[in-house]
N, C-alpha and C positions, 0 to 999 in steps of 0.2 A: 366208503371213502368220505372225507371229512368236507363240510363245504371251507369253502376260501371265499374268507369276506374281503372288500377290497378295505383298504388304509384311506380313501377320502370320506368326507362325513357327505351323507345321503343331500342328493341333493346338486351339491357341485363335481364340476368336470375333473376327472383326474386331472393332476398336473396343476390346480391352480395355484394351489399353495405356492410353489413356484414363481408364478407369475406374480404374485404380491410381492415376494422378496426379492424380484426384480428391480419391480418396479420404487420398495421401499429404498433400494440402492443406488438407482437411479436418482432418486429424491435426493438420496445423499450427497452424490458426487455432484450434482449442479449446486445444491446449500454450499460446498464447500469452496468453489467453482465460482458460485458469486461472492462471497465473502473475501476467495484471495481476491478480484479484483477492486472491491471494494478501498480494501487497505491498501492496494497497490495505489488508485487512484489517489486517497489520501496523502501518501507520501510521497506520491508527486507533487503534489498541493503545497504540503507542506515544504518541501525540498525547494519548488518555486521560489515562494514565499520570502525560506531564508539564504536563498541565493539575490532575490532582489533587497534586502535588507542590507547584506553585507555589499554591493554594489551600490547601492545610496552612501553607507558609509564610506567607500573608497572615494566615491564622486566628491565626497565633503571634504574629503582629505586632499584630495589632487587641487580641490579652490583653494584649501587654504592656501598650500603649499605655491599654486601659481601669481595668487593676488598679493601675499603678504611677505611671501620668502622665508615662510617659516616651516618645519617638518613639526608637524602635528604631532608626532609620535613622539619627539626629543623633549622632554621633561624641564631641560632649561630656557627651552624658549626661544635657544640662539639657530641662527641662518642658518641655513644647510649647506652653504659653501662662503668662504670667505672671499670680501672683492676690491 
């Protein structure tokens, strides 16, 4: 009868091989894991950002429009209601 060599290299425990591409997966899915959050944080950031920009701009609009009586938006410059 023939012997049966086993398939791990002398030395290590059956099955470790296994445990490496486990654990190489594991590596993976946290890399990937951190990076969504990473970007998520980011565009929160940025989303912030340009939500307080465009709120600055309406605040500059709403003075013009309260102190001067004029609609910032309207290209010729005239009132926004007749009086």
């Amino acid at each position: 009868m023939p012997t049966v060599l086993p398939l791990t290299r002398p030395g290590r425990p059956a099955g470790s091989g296994s445990v490496a591409v486990r654990r190489t997966a594991v590596a993976v899915v946290v890399a990937v894991l951190a990076s969504l959050l990473v970007s998520r944080q980011l565009l929160l950031i940025r989303l912030s950002e340009r939500v307080d920009r465009e709120l600055a701009a309406e605040i500059a609009e709403l003075r013009t429009l309260a102190l001067e009586g004029v609609d910032p938006r309207r290209a010729d410059g005239s009132p926004t209601s007749e009086r």
